[in-house]
C-alpha positions as CSV (number, residue, x, y, z in Angstrom):
1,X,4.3,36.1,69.9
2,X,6.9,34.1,68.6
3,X,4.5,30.7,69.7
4,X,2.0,32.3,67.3
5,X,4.4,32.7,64.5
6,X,5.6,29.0,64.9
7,X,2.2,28.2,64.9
8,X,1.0,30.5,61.7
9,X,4.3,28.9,59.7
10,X,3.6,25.2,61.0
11,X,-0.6,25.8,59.9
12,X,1.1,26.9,56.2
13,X,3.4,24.4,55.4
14,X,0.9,21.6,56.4
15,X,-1.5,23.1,54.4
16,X,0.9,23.6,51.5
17,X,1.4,19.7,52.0
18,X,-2.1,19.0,51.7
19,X,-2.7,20.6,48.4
20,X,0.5,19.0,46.6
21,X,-0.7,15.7,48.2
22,X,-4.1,16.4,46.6
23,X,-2.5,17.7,43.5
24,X,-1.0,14.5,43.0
25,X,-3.5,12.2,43.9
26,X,-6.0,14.1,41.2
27,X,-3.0,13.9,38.7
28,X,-2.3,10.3,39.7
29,X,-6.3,9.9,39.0
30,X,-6.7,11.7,35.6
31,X,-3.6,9.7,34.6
32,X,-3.4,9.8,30.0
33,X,-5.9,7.2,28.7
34,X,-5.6,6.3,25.1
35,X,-8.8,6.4,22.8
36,X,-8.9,4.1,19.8
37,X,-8.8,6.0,16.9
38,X,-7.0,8.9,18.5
39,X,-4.1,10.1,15.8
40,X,-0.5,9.4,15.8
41,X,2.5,10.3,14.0
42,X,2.0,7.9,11.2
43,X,-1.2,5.5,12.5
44,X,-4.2,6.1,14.6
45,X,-3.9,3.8,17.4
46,X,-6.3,0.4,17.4
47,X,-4.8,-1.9,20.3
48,X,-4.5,-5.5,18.9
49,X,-6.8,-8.0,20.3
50,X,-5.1,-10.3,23.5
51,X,-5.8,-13.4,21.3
52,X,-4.3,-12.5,18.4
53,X,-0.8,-10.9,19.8
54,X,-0.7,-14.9,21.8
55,X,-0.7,-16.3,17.9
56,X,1.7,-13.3,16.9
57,X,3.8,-14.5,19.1
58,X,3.1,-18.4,18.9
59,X,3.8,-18.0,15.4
60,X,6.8,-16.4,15.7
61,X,8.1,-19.2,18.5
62,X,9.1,-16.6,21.1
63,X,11.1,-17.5,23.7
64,X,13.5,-16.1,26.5
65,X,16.4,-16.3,24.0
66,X,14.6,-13.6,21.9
67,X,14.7,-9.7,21.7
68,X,11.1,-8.8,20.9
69,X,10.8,-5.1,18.9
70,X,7.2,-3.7,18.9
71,X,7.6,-1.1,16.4
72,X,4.8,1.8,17.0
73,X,3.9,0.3,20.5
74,X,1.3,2.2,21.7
75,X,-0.3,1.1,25.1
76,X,2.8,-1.5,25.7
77,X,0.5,-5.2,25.5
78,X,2.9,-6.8,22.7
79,X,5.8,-5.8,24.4
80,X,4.0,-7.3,27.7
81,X,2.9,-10.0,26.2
82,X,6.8,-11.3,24.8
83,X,8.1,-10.5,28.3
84,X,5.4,-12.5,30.4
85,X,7.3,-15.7,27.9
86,X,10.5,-14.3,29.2
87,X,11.8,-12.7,26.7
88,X,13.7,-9.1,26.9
89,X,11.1,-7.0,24.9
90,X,11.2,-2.8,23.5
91,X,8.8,-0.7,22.5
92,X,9.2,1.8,20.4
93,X,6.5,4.6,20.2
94,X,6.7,8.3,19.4
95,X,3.9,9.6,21.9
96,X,5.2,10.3,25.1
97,X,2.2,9.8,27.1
98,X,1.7,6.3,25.7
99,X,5.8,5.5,26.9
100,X,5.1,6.7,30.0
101,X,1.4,4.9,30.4
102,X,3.5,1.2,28.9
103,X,5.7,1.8,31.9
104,X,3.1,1.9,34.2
105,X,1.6,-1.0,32.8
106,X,4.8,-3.2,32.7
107,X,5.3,-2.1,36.3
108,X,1.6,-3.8,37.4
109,X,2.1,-7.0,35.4
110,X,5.6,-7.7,37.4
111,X,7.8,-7.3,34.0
112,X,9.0,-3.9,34.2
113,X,12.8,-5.7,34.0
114,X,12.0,-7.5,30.7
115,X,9.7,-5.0,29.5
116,X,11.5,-1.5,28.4
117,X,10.1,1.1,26.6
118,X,11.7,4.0,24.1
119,X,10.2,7.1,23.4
120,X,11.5,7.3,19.4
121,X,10.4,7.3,15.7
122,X,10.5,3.6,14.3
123,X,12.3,5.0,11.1
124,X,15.2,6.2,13.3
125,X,15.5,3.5,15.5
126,X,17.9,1.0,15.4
127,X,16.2,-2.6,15.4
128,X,18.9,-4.9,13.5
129,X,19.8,-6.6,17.0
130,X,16.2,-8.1,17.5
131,X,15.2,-11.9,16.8
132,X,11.9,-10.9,16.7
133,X,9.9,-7.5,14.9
134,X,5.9,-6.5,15.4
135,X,4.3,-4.1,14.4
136,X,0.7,-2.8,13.6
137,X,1.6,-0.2,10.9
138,X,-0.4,0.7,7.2
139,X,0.7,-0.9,4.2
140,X,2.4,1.7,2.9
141,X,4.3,2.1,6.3
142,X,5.5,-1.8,6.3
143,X,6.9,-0.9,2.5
144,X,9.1,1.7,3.7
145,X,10.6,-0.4,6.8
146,X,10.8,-3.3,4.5
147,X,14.2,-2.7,3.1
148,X,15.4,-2.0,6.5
149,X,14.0,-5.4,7.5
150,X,15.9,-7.6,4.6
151,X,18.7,-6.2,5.3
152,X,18.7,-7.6,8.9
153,X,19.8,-11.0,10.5
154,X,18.8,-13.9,8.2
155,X,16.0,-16.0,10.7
156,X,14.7,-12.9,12.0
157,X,10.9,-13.2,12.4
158,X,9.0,-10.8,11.5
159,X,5.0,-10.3,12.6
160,X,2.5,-7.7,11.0
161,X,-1.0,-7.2,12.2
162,X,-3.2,-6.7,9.2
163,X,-0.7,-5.5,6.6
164,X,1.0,-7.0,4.1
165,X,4.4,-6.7,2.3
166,X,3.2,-6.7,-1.4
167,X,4.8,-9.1,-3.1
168,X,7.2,-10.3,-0.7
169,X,4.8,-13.4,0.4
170,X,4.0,-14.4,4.1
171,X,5.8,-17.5,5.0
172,X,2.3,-18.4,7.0
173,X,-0.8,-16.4,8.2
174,X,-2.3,-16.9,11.2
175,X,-6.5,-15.9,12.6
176,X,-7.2,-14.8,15.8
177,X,-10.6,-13.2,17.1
178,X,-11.6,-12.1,13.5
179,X,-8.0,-10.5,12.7
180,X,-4.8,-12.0,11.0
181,X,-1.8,-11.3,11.4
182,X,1.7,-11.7,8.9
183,X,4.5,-14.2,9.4
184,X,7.9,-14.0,7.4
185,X,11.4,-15.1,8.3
186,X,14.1,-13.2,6.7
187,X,15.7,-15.3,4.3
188,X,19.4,-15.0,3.3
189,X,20.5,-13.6,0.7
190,X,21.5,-16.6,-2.0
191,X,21.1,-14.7,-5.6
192,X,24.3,-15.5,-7.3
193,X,27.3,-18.4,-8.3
194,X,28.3,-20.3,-5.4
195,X,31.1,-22.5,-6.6
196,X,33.1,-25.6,-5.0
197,X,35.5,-28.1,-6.9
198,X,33.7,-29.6,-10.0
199,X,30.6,-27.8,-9.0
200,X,29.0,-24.8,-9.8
201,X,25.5,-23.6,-8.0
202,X,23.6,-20.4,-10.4
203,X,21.2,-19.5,-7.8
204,X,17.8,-16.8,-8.5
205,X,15.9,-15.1,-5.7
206,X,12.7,-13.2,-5.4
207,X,12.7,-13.1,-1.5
208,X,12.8,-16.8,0.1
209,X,11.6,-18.2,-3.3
210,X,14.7,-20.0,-4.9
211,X,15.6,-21.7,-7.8
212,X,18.1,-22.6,-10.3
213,X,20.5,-25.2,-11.6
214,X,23.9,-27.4,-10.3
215,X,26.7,-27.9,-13.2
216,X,28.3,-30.8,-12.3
217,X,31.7,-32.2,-14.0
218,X,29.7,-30.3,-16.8
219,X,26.3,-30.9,-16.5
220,X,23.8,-29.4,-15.6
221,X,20.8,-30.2,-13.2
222,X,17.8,-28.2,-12.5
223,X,16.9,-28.3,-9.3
224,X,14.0,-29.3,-7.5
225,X,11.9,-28.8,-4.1
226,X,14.6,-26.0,-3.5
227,X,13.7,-24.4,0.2
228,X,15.3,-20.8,1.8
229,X,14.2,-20.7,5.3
230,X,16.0,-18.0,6.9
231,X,20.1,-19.0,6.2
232,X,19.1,-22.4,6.0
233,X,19.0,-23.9,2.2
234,X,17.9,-27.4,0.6
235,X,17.5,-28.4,-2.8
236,X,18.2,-31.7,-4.5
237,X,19.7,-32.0,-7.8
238,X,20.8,-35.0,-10.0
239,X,19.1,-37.2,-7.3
240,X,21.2,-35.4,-4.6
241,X,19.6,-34.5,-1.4
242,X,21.5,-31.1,-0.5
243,X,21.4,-29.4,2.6
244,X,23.5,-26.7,4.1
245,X,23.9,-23.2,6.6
246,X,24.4,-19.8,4.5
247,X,26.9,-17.2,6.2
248,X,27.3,-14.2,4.1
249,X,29.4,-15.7,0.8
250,X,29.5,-19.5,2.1
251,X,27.7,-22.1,2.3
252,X,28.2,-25.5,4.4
253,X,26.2,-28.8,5.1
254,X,25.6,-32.1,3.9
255,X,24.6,-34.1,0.5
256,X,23.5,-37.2,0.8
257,X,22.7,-40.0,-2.3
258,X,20.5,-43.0,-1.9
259,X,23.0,-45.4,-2.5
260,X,25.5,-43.4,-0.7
261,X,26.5,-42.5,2.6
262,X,26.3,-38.5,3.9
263,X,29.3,-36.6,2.6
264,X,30.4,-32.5,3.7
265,X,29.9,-30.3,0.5
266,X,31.2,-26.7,1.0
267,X,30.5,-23.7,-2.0
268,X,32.0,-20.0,-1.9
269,X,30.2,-17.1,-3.8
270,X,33.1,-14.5,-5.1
């Protein structure tokens, strides 16, 4: 009797082990599938093309010095993509399912280390330590981070499939497979009177457009071919070549005259 009773208890557990096994391997095989088109919080999702997030990222210069932030990341290929160059690389995306199905992904393409994922709402996420933003949002969407985004690092690049930022103007565009994609770098912010002995620099800004004028021993020079690229700043003035670093209120590089050799020229902004 008490054979039987072994036997009864053995028969039940093994079957109970069968039907978990086959629970999982049906779960395992019905694993989420995204549909394009299929609604999110803020955007339906439409995966970017493979060619296009390889010039996103050319076009950004990514690198394994970086930190890549995909911003609404859906199926994890952007955030793929920057860690296959090396680079540590985060997704951020507000459907669960999708987090879980990036994982999976990383996990098969060998990056699962470089590659992390964070189940969040891009408008509550903190992205100022990236070197590098993209994102596939609607216009309206990119207006709202946008603020967010100028206030960040100056030299962080920034990538946008599709969308625009109004009226602050792409640094370059790039075409891939019928699609374009946004490139800006965030420029400094200059706007203001950066002063140094004998010198006074009035600077005006709309975004990394500059311009203005150098008073020199009292007068004053307008100046020309005057560049922002991130916290880097040129200009030349009074047939002055100018070049120099921004960090927050200062300013420090070189000027250099034709008949002159290169001097140090240092301003401060109070």
């Amino acid at each position: 009797m008490r054979n039987r009773t072994l036997t009864v208890v053995f028969t039940l557990t093994l079957c109970l082990l069968c039907l978990a096994t086959a629970g999982a391997q049906q779960q395992q095989q019905q694993q989420f599938q995204p549909s394009v088109g299929q609604p999110g919080k803020d955007v339906i999702w439409v995966p970017t093309p493979e060619e296009l997030i390889a010039a996103m990222l050319d076009v950004a210069k990514v690198t394994p010095n970086d930190l890549v932030m995909d911003l609404g990341s859906g199926d994890g290929r952007i955030v793929i993509a920057a860690a296959r160059r090396g680079a540590r690389a985060i997704g951020v995306e507000y459907n669960p399912d999708m987090v879980e199905l990036s994982r999976n992904n990383a996990r098969k393409e060998g990056v699962a280390e470089k590659a992390t994922f964070v189940n969040g709402d891009i408008f509550e996420t903190d992205f100022s330590k990236a070197t590098v933003i993209t994102m596939y949002l609607l216009p309206d969407l990119n207006m709202k981070l946008r603020p967010k985004i100028l206030d960040m690092k100056p030299g962080t690049r920034v990538v946008s499939h599709a969308f625009s930022m109004e009226d602050w103007e792409a640094d370059q565009t790039v075409h891939a497979d019928g699609r374009t994609a946004y490139f800006w770098i965030v420029p400094a912010k200059v706007a203001g009177t950066w002063t140094w002995p004998n010198a006074q620099l009035a600077l005006r800004q709309t975004f990394q457009k500059i311009e203005g004028s150098l008073r020199v021993n009292g007068s004053d020079q307008q100046l020309q071919d005057a560049k922002l690229d991130g916290d880097r700043i040129s200009f030349t003035a009074g047939g002055r070549q100018y070049a120099g670093r921004v960090n927050g209120n200062a300013i420090a590089g070189t000027v250099k005259a034709a008949s002159a050799p290169e001097a140090k020229w240092t301003a401060e902004r109070y």
